[in-house]
C-alpha positions as CSV (number, residue, x, y, z in Angstrom):
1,X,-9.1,16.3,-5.1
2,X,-8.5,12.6,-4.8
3,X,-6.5,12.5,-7.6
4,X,-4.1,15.7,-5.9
5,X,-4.0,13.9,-2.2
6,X,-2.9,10.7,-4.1
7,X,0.0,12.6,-5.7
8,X,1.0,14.5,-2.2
9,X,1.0,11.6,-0.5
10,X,3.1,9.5,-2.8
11,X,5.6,12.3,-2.6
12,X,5.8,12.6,0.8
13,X,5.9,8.5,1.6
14,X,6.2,6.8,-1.6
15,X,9.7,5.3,-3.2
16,X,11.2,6.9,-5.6
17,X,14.0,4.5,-6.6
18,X,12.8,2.0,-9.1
19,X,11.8,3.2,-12.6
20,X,7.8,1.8,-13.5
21,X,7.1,1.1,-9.7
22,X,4.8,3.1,-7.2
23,X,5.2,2.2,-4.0
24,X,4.2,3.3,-0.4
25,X,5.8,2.4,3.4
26,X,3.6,3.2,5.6
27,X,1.6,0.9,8.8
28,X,-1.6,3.1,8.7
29,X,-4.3,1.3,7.3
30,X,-6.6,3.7,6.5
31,X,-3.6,5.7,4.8
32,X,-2.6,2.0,2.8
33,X,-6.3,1.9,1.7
34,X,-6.3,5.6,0.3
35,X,-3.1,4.7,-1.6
36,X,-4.9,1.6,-2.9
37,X,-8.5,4.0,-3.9
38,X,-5.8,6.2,-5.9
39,X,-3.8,3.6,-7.6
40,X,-7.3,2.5,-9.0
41,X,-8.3,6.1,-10.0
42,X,-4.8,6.2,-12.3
43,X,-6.7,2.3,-13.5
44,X,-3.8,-0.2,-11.5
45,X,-5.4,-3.2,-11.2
46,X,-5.2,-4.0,-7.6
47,X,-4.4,-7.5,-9.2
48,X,-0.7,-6.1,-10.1
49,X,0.0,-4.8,-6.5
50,X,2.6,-6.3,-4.4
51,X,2.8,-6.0,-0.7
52,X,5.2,-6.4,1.2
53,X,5.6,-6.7,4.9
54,X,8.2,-6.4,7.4
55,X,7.6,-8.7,10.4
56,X,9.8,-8.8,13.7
57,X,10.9,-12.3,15.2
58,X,8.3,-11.8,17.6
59,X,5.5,-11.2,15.6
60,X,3.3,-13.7,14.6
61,X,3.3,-13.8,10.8
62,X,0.1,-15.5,9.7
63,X,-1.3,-13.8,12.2
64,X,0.1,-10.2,10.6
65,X,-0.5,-11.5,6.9
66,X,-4.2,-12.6,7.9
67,X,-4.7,-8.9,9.6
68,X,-3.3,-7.0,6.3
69,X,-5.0,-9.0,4.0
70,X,-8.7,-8.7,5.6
71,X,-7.7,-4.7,6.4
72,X,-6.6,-3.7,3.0
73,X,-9.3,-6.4,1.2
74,X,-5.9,-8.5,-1.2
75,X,-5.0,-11.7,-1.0
């Protein structure tokens, strides 16, 4: 079932572009650490994902970086 929701999900908010790349946008955290419990099911080391962020000139971005590392457990 987790396998399935992993694959609905990626449809629905995951890119589609880029040829050997799965990636998600999203600023849920619990739906970011779903994606991540998937991507280890299909065995992606969570030591090959990239994350990117996209921070406002009136965000604090340690502050963010520090709050998205911690929440979704990556350096």
């Amino acid at each position: 079932e987790l396998f399935i929701a992993g694959f609905f999900l990626y449809w629905a908010e995951g890119g589609k572009t880029t040829r050997h790349t799965i990636t998600l946008t999203n600023t849920d955290p619990t739906m970011l650490k779903f994606y991540i419990t998937w991507l280890k099911i299909l065995n992606i080391s969570i030591d090959n994902l990239k994350v990117k962020l996209h921070i406002y000139k009136d965000m604090d971005e340690e502050r963010e970086i520090m709050f998205w590392s911690k929440e979704l457990g990556i350096n």
